[in-house]
TIVO-2410 file (N, C-alpha, C; in nm, 3 decimals):
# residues 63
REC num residu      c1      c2      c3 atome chaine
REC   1      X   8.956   8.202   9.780     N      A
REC   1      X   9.096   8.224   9.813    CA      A
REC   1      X   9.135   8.128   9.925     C      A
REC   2      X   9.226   8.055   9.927     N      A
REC   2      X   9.257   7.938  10.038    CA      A
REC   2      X   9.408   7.991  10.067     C      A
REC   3      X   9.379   8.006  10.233     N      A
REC   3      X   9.497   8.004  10.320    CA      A
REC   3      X   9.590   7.930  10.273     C      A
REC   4      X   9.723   8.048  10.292     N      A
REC   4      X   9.857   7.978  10.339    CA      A
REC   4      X   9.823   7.900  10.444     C      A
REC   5      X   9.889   7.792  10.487     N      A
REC   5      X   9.926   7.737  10.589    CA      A
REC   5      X  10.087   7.788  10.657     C      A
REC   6      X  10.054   7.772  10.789     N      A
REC   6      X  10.165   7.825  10.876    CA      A
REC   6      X  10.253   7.646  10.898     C      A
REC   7      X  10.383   7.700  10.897     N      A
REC   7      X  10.451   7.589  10.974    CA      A
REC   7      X  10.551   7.622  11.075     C      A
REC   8      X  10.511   7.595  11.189     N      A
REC   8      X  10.616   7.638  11.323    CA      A
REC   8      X  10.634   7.544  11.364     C      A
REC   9      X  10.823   7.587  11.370     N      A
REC   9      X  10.858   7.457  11.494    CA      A
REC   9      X  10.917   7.513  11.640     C      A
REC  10      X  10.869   7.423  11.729     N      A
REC  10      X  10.886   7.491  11.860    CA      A
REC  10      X  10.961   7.446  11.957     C      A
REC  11      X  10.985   7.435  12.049     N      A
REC  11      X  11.095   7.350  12.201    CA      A
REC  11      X  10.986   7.327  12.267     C      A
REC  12      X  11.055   7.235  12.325     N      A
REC  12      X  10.968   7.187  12.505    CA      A
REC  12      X  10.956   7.256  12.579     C      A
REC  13      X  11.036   7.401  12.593     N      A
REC  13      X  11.000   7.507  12.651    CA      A
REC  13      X  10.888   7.604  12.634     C      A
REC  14      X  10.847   7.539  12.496     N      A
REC  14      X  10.674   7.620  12.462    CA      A
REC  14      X  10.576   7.572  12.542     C      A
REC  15      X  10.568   7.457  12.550     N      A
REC  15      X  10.474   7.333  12.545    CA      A
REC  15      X  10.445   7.388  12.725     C      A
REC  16      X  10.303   7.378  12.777     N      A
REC  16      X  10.211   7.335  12.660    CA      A
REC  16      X  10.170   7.466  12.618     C      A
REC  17      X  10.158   7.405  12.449     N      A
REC  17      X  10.147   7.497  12.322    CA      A
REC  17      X   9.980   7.570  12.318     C      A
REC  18      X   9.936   7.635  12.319     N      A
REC  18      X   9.823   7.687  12.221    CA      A
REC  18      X   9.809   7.777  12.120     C      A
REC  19      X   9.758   7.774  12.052     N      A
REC  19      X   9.704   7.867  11.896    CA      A
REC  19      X   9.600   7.982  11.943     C      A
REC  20      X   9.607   8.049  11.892     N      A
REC  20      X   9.686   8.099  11.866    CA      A
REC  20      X   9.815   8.134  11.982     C      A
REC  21      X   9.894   8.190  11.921     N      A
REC  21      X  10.058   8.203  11.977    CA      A
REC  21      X  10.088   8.318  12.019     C      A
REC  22      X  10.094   8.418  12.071     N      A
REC  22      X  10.141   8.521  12.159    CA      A
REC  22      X  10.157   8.600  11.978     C      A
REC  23      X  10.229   8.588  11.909     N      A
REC  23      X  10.266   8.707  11.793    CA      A
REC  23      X  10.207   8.642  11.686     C      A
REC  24      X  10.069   8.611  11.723     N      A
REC  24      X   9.993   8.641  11.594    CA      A
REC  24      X   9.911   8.726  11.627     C      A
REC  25      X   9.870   8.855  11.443     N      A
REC  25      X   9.846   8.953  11.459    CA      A
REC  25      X   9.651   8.966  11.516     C      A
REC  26      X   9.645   9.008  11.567     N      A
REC  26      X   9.487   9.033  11.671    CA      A
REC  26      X   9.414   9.040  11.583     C      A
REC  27      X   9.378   9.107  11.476     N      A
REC  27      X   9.310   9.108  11.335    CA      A
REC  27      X   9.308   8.939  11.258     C      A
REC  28      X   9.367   8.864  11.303     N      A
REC  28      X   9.356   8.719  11.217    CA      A
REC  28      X   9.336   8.638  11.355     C      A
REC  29      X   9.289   8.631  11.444     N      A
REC  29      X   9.287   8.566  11.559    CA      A
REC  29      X   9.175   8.488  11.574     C      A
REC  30      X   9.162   8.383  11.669     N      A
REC  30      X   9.061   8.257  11.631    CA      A
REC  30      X   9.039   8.233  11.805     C      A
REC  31      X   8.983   8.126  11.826     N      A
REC  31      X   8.949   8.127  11.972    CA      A
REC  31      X   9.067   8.049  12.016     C      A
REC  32      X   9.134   8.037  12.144     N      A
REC  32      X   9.207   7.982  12.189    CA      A
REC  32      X   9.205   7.856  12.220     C      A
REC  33      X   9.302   7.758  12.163     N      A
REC  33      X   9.280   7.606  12.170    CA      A
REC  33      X   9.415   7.509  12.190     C      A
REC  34      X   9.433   7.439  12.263     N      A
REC  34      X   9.545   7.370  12.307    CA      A
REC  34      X   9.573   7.273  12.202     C      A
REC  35      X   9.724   7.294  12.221     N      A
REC  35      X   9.736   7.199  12.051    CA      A
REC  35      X   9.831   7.096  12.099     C      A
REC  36      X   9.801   6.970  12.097     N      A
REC  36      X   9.885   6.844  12.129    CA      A
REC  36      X   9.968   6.769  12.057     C      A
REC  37      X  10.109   6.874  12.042     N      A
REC  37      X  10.206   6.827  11.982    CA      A
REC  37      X  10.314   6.737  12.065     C      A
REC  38      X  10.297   6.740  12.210     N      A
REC  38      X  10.360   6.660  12.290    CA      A
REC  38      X  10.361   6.520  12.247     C      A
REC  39      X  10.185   6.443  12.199     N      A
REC  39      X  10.189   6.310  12.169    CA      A
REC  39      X  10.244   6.264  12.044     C      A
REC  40      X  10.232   6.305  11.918     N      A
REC  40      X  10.303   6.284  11.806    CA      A
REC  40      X  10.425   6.383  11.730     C      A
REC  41      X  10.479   6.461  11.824     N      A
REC  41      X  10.586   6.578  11.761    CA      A
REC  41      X  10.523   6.626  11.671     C      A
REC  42      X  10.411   6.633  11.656     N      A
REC  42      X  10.306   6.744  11.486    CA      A
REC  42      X  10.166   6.732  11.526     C      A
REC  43      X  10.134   6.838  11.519     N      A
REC  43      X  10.019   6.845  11.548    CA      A
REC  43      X   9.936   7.024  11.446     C      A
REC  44      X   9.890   6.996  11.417     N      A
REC  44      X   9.778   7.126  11.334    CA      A
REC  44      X   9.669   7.187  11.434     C      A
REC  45      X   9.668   7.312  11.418     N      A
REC  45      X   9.556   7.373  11.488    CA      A
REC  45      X   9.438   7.366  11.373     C      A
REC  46      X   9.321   7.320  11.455     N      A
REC  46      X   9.162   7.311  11.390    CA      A
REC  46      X   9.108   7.420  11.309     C      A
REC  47      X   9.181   7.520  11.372     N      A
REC  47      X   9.068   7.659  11.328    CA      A
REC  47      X   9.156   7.697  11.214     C      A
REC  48      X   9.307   7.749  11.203     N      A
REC  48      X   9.370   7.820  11.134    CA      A
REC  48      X   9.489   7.712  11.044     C      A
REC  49      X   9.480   7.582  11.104     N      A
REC  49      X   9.575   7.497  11.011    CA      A
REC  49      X   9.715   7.534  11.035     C      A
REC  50      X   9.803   7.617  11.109     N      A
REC  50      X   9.902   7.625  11.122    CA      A
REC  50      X   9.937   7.470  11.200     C      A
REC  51      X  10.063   7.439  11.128     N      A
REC  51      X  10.119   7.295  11.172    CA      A
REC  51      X  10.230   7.337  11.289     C      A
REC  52      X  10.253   7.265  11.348     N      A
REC  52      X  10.346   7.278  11.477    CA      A
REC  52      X  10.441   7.166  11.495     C      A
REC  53      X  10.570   7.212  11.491     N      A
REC  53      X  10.647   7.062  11.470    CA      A
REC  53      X  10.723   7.094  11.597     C      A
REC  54      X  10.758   6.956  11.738     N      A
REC  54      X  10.834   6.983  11.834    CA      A
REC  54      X  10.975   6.967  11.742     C      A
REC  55      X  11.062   7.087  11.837     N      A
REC  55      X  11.202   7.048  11.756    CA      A
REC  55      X  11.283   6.970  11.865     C      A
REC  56      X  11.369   6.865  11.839     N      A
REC  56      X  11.403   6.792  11.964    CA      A
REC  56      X  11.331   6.680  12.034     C      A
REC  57      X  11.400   6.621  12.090     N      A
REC  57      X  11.320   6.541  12.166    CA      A
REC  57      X  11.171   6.551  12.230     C      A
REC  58      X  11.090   6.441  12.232     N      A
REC  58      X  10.931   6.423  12.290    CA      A
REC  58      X  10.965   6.449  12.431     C      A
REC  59      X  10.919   6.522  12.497     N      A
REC  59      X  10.932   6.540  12.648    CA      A
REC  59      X  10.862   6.428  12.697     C      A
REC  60      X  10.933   6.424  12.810     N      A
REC  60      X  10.925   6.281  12.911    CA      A
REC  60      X  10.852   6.313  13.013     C      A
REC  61      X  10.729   6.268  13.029     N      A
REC  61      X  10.621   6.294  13.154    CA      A
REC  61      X  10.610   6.173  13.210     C      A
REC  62      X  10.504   6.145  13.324     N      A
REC  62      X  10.442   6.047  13.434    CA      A
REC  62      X  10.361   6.034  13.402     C      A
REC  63      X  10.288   6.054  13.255     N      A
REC  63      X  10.092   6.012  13.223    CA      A
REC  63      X  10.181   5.871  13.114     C      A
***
């Protein structure tokens, strides 16, 4: 049986993002991992494949 894939899109007000996400259910939960959608606006989590799209502009940092 092969996973749905998740697709969320999020603000710069998430960031920085990790997976799992505050309302996913505790019964499907994976270890916690920082997901770097800041550098390419998309980015996938490793464990569960949910895709993450920034909505809006790439936030503007000093790195």
């Amino acid at each position: 049986m092969k996973a749905e894939k998740n697709y969320i899109e999020i603000t710069a007000e998430a960031l920085p993002l990790f997976c799992p996400t505050p309302n996913q259910p505790l019964w499907n939960a994976h270890p916690r991992v920082a997901i770097p959608v800041e550098k390419l606006g998309i980015a996938s989590c490793p464990y569960c494949g949910a895709t993450f799209k920034l909505k809006g502009e790439l936030p503007k940092g000093h790195h």
